[in-house]
Steps between C-alpha positions, in 0.01 A plus 500: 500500500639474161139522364462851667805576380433412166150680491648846661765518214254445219246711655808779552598453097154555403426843640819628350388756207719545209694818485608557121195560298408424134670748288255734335671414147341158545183569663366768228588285234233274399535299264267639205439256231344695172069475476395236240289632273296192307284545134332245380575442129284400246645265257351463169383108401441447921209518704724547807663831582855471651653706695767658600654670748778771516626809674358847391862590386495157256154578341622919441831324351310266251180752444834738408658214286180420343448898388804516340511154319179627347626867399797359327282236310339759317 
């Protein structure tokens, strides 16, 4: 008896279906991690290349950095 019991509650809590839903705030919000971007780099006095990977926003920023480091040298 208390098996039957036992089995029609669980089988009663089971078919339940939830009734708040996931917000849409935190169901359209993936987490989006930025795209790697990897060069290899040649390094003068090694055979092996190494290499290196940033986001497209980092290599802009030093490409940028590099630019003006060499306009200024002049």
């Amino acid at each position: 008896m208390l098996t039957l019991l036992f089995s029609l509650a669980l089988s009663t809590a089971t078919t339940e279906t939830p009734t708040t839903k996931p917000t849409t705030e935190t169901a359209a919000k993936p987490d989006k991690k930025p795209k790697l971007v990897c060069r290899r780099l040649a390094n003068t006095g090694s055979r092996l290349p190494e290499r290196e990977c940033r986001t497209q926003e980092d290599w802009d920023r030093l490409a940028d950095t590099v630019s003006q480091q060499l306009k200024s040298a002049k």
